[in-house]
C-alpha positions as a Markdown table, in Angstrom:
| # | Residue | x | y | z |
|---|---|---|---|---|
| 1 | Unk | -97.1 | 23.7 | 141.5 |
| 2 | Unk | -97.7 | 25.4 | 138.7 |
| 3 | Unk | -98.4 | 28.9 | 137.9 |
| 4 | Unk | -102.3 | 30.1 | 137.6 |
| 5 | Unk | -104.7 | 33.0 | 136.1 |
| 6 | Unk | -108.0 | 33.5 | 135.4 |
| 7 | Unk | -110.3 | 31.9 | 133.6 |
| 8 | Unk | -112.1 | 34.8 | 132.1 |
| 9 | Unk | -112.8 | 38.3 | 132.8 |
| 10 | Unk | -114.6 | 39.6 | 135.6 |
| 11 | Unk | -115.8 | 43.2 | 135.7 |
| 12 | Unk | -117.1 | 45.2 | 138.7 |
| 13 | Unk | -118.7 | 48.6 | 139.1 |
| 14 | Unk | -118.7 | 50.7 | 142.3 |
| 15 | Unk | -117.7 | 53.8 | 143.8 |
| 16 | Unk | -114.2 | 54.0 | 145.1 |
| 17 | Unk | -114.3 | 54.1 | 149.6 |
| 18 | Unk | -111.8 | 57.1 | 150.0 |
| 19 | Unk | -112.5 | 59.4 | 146.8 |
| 20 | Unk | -116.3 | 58.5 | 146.2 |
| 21 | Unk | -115.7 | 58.7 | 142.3 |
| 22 | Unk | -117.6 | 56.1 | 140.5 |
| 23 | Unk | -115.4 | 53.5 | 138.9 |
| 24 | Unk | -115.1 | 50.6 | 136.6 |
| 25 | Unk | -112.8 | 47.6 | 136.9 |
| 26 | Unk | -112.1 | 44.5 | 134.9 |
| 27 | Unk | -109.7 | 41.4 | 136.3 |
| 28 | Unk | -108.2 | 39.1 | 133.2 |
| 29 | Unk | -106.5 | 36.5 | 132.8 |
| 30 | Unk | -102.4 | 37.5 | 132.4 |
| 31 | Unk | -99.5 | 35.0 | 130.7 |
| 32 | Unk | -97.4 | 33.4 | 132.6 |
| 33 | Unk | -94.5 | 35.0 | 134.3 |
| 34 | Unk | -96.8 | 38.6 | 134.0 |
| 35 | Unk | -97.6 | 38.8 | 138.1 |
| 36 | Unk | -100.5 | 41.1 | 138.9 |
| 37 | Unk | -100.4 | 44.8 | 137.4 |
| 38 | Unk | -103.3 | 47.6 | 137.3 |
| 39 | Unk | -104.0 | 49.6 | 134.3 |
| 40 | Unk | -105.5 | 52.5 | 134.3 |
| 41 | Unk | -107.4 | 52.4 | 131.1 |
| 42 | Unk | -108.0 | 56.1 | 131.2 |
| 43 | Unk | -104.5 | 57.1 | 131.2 |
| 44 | Unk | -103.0 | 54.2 | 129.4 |
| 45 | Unk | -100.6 | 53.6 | 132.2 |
| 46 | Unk | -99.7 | 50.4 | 133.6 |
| 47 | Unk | -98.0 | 49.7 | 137.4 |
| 48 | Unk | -96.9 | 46.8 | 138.3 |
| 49 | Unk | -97.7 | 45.3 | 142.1 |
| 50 | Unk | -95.0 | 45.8 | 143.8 |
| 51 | Unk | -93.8 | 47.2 | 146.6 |
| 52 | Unk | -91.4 | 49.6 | 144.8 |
| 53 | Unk | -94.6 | 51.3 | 143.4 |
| 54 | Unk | -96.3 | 52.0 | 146.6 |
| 55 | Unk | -97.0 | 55.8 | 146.8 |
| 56 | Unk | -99.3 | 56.1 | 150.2 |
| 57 | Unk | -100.2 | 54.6 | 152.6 |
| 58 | Unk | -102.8 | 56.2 | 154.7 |
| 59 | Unk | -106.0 | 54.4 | 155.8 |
| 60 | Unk | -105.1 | 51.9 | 152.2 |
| 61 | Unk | -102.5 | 51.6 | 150.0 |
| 62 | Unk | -101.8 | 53.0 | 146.9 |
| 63 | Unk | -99.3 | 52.4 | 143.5 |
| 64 | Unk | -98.4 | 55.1 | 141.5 |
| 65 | Unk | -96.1 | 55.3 | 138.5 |
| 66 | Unk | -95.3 | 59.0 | 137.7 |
| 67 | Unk | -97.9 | 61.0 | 138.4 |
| 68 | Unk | -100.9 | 58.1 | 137.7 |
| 69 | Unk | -101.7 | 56.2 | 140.8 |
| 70 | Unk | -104.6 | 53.5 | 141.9 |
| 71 | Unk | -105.5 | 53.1 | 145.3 |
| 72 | Unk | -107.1 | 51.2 | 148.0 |
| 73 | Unk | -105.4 | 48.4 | 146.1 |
| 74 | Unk | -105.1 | 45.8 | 149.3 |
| 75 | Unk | -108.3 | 43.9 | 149.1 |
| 76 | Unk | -108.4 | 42.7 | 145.2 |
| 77 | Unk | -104.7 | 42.1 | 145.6 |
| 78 | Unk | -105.8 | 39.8 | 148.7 |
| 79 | Unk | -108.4 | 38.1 | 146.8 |
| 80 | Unk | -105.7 | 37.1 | 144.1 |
| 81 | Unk | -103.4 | 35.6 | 147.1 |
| 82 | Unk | -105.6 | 34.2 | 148.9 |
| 83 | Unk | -107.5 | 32.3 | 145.7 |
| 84 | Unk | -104.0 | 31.3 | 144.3 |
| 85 | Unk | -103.7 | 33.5 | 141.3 |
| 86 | Unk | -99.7 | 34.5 | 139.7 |
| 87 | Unk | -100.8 | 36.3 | 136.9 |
| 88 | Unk | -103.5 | 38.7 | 136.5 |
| 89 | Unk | -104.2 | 42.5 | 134.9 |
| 90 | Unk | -106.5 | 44.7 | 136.6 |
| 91 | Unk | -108.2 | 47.0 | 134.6 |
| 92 | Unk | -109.2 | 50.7 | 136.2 |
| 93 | Unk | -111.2 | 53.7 | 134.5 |
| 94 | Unk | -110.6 | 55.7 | 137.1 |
| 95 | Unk | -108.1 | 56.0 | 140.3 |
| 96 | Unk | -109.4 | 54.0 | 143.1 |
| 97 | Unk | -110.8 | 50.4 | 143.2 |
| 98 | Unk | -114.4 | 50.0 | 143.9 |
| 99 | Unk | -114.9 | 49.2 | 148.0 |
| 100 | Unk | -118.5 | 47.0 | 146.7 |
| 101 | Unk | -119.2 | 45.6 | 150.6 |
| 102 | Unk | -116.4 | 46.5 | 152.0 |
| 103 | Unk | -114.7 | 42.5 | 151.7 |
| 104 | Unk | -112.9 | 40.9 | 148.8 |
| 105 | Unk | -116.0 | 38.3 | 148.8 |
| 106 | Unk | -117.5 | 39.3 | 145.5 |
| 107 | Unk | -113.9 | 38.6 | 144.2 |
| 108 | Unk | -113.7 | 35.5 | 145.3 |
| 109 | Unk | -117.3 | 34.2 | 144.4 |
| 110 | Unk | -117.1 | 35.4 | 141.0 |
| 111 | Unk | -113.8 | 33.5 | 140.5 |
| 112 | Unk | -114.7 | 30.3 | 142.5 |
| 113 | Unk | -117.8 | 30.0 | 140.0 |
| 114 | Unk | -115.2 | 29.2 | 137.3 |
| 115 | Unk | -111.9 | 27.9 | 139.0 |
| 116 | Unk | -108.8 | 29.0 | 137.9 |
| 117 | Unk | -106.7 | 28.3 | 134.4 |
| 118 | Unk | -103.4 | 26.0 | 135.2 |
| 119 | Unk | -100.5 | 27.4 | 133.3 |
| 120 | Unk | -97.2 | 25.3 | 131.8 |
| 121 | Unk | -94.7 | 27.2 | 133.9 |
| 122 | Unk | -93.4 | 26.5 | 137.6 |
| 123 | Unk | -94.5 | 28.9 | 140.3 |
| 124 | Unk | -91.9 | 31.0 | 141.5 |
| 125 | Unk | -91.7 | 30.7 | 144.9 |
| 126 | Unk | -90.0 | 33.6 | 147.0 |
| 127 | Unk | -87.7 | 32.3 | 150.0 |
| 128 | Unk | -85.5 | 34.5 | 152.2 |
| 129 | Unk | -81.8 | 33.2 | 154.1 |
| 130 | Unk | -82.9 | 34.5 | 157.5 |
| 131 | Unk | -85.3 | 36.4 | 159.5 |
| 132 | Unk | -86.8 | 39.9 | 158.4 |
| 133 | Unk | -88.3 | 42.0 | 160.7 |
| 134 | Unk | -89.6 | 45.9 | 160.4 |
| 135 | Unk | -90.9 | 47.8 | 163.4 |
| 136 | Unk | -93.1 | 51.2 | 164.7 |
| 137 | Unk | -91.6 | 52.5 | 167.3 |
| 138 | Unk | -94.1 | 54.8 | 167.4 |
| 139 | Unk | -96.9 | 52.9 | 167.2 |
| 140 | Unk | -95.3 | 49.4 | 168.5 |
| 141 | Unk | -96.1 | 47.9 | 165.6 |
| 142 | Unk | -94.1 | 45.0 | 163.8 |
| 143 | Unk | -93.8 | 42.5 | 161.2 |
| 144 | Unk | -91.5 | 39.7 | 161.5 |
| 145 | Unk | -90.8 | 37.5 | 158.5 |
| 146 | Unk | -89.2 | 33.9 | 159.0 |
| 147 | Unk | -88.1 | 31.5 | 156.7 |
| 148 | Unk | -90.6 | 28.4 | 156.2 |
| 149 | Unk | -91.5 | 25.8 | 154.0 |
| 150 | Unk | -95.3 | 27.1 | 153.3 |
| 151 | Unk | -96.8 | 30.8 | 153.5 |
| 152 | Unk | -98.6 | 31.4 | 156.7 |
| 153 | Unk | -99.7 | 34.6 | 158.3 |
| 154 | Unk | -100.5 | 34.9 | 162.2 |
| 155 | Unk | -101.7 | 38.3 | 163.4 |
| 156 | Unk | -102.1 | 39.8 | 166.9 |
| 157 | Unk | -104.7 | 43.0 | 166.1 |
| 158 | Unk | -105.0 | 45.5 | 169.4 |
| 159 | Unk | -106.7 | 48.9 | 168.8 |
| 160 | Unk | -106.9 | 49.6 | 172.9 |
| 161 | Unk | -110.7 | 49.1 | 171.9 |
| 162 | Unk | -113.3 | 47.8 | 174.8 |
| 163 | Unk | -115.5 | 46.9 | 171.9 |
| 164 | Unk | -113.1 | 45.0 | 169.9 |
| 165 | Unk | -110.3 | 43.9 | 172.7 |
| 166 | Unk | -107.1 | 41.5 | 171.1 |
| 167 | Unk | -108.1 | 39.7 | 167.9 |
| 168 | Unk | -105.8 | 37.2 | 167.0 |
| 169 | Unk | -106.0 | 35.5 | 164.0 |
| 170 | Unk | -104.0 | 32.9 | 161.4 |
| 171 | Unk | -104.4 | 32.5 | 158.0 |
| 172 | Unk | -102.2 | 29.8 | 155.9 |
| 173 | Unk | -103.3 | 28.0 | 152.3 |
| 174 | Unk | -104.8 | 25.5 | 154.3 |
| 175 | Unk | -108.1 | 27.9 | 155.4 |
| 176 | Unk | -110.5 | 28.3 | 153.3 |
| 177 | Unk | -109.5 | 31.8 | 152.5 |
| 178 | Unk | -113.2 | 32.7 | 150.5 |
| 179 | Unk | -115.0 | 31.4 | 153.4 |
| 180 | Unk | -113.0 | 32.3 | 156.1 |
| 181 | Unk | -111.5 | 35.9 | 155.2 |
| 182 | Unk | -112.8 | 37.3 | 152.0 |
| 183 | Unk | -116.5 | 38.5 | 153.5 |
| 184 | Unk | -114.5 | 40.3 | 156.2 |
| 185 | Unk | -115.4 | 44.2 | 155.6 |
| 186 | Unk | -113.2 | 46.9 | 156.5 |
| 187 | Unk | -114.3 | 49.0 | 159.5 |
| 188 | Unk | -113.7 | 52.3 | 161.3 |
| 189 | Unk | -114.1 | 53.9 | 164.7 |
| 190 | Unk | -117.2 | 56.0 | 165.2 |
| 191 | Unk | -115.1 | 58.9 | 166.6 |
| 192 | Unk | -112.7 | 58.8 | 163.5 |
| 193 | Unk | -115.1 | 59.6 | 160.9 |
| 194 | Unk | -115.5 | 63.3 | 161.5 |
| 195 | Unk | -111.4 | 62.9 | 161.3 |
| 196 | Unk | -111.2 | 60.8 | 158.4 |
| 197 | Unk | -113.6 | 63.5 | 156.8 |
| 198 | Unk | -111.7 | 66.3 | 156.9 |
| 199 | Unk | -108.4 | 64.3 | 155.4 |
| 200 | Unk | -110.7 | 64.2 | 152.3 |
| 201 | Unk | -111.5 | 60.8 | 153.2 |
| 202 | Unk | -114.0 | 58.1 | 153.1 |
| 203 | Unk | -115.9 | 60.2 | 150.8 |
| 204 | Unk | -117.9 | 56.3 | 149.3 |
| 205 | Unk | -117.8 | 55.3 | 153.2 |
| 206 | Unk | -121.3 | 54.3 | 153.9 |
| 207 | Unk | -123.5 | 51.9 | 156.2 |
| 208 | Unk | -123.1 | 49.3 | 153.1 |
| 209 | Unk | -119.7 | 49.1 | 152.7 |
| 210 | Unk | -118.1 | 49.4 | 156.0 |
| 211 | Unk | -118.7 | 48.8 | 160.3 |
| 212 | Unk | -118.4 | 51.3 | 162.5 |
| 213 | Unk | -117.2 | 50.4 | 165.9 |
| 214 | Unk | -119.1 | 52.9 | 168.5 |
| 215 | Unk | -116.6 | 53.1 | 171.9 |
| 216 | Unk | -118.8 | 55.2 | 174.0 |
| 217 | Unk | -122.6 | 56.1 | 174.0 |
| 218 | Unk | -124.0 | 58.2 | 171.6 |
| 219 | Unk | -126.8 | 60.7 | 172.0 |
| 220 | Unk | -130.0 | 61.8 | 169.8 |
| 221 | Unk | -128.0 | 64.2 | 168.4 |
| 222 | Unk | -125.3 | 61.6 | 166.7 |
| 223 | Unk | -127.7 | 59.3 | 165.6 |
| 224 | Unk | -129.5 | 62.2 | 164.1 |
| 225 | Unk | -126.1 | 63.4 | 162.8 |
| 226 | Unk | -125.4 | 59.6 | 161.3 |
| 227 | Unk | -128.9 | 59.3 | 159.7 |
| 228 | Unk | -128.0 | 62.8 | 157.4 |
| 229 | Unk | -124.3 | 61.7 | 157.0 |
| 230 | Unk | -125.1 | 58.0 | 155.5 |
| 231 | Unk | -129.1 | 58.6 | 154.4 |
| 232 | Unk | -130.0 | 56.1 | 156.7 |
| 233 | Unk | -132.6 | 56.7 | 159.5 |
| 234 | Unk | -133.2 | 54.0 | 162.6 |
| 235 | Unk | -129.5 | 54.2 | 163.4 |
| 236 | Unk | -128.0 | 53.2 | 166.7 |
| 237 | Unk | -125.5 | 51.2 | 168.8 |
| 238 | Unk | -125.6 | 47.2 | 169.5 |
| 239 | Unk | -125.6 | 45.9 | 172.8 |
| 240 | Unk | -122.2 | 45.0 | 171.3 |
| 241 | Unk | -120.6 | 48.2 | 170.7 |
| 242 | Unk | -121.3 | 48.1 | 166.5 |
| 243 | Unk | -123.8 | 50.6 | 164.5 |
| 244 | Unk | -126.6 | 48.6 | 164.0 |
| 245 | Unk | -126.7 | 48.5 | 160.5 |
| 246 | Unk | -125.4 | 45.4 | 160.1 |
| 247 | Unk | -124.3 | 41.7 | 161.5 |
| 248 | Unk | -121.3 | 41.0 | 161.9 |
| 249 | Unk | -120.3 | 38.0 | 160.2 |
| 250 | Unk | -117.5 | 36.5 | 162.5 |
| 251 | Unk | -116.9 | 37.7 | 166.1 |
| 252 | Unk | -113.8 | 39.0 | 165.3 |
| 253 | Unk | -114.7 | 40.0 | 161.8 |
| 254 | Unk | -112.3 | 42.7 | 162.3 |
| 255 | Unk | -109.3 | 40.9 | 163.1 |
| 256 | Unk | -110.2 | 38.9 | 160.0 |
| 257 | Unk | -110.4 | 42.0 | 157.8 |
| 258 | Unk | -106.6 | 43.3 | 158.6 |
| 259 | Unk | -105.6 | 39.9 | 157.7 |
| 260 | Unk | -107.4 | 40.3 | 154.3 |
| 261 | Unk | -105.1 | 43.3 | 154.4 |
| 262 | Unk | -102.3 | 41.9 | 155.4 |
| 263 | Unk | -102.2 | 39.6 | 153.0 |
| 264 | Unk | -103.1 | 41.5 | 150.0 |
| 265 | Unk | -100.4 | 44.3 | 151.0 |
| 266 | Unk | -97.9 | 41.2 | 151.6 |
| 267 | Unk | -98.7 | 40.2 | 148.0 |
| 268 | Unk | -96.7 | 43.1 | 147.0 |
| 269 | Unk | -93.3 | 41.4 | 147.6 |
| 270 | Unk | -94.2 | 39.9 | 143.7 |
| 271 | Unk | -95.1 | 36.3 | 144.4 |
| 272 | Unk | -95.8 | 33.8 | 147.0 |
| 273 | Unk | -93.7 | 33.8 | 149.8 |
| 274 | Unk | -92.1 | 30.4 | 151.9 |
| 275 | Unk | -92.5 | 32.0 | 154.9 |
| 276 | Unk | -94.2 | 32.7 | 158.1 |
| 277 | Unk | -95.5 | 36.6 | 159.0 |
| 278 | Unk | -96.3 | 37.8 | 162.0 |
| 279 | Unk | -97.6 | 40.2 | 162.9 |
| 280 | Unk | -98.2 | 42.5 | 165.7 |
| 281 | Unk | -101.0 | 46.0 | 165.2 |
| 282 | Unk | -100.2 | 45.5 | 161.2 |
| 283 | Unk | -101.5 | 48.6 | 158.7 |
| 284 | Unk | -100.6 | 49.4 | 155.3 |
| 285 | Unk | -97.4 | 51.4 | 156.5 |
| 286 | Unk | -96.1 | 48.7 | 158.1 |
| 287 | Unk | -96.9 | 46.0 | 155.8 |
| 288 | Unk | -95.9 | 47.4 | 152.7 |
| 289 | Unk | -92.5 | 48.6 | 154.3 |
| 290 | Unk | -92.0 | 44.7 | 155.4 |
| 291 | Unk | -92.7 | 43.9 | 151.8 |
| 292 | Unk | -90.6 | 46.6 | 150.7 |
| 293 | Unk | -87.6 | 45.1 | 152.3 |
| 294 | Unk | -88.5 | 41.3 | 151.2 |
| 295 | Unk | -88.2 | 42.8 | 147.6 |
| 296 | Unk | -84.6 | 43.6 | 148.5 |
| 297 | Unk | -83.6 | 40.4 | 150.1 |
| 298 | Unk | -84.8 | 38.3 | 147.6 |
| 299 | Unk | -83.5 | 39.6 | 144.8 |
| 300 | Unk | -81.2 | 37.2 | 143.1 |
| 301 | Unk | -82.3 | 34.1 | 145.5 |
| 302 | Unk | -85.8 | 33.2 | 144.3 |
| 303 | Unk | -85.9 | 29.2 | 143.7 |
């Protein structure tokens, strides 16, 4: 297979999830052998994706090179995996990447309507000698990397939620990944909001973008409390434990939406991978340390 980019520009406008700033991003198309990089247009600075440029990882992941950084990087990055793109520049005005709905779907529609640009150089495929695997003690989370012929992902996604239970999901080329895992949204626990808050936080996090998972009964005074926090009066609690804002669009939309992650964070290892990732509680930490660690076993072996 050969390698692939865009075939055209795509620009999107938004306001970022964590910082609330108000940002504009353009994807185009990259030459071959380029890989995906973000510019930040109003610094003039460039960072390649990669895992050596990962700077945080809290609640998303973020490059920086010197002191310029772009964040919440995971879901466009996924949308480029997932649609089968090599070479791509992303273009920021500002530090964080629009959240739009909360998915990587109006990625992957805009670039669907136009397919992708075949380019005259071989796809570099990544391949490792032998098993990889990075744990959380702490957390009892791991990734575990084997070698394979193809890329696949398989995920095992337990928050010790009654709402949500043990969402297990797969994901190889094979899936239709627009249909399938790019209009998974990102979500949050209605109890960690407050939390998130006063990390300086989902400051864009609204009813629109994201789904809030409600664990135990809430009173007048919460809803009330919601309504003035996201502008959005009539709020309450599903039968099925979700703000009722919103549908979900899978039953385990969740589960689908930290393999969008997953995958996107995965991308950082620089190219596609023949391998199968597993995965057990995955989160930015974890994932970008596993790719971390790919990056320095493949160095000097990619066929």
């Amino acid at each position: 297979m050969n390698q692939r980019t865009l075939k055209k520009a795509y620009t999107f406008e938004g306001k970022g999830l964590h910082s609330g700033n108000p940002v504009r991003m353009t994807l185009r198309p990259a030459a071959a052998g380029e890989g995906i990089a973000f510019l930040r247009t109003d610094k003039h600075v460039r960072i390649p994706a990669v895992a050596e440029y990962v700077a945080r990882t809290s609640r998303s992941t973020s490059l920086a090179s010197g002191r310029v950084s772009v964040s919440t990087v995971e879901h466009v990055l996924s949308a480029l995996c997932g649609l089968g793109v090599d070479n791509a520049l992303v273009e920021l005005s500002a530090p964080e990447v629009p959240i739009l709905d909360g998915s990587a779907l109006p990625y992957a529609e805009a670039i669907l309507a136009d397919g992708l640009a075949e380019q005259e150089v071989p796809r570099k495929e990544l391949s490792i000698g032998e098993a990889v695997e990075c744990r959380d003690e702490k957390s009892g989370s791991w990734i575990r990397i084997t070698p394979a012929e193809t890329l696949s992902f398989d995920i095992t996604v337990d928050f010790n939620s009654r709402v949500l239970g043990v969402q297990k999901v797969h994901w190889d080329p094979s899936v239709d990944y627009a249909a399938q895992i790019a209009p998974c949204r990102t979500f949050c626990f209605l109890h960690e909001i407050q939390w998130l808050a006063t990390l300086g936080l989902v400051k864009g996090g609204d009813v629109k973008n994201a789904i809030v998972v409600v664990e135990k009964p809430v009173g007048p005074r919460v809803t009330a409390a919601l309504a003035r926090r996201f502008g959005q009066s009539g709020l309450g609690v599903t039968p099925a434990g979700y703000l009722n804002n919103l549908e979900l669009r899978f039953p385990d939309e969740c589960g689908r939406h930290k393999m969008l992650d997953i995958i996107g964070d995965m991308f950082l290892v620089g190219g596609y991978l023949k391998a199968r990732v597993e995965g057990y509680k995955p989160g930015h930490a974890i994932n970008t340390k596993a790719a971390a660690l790919l990056r320095q076993k493949i160095r000097g072996e990619v066929v």
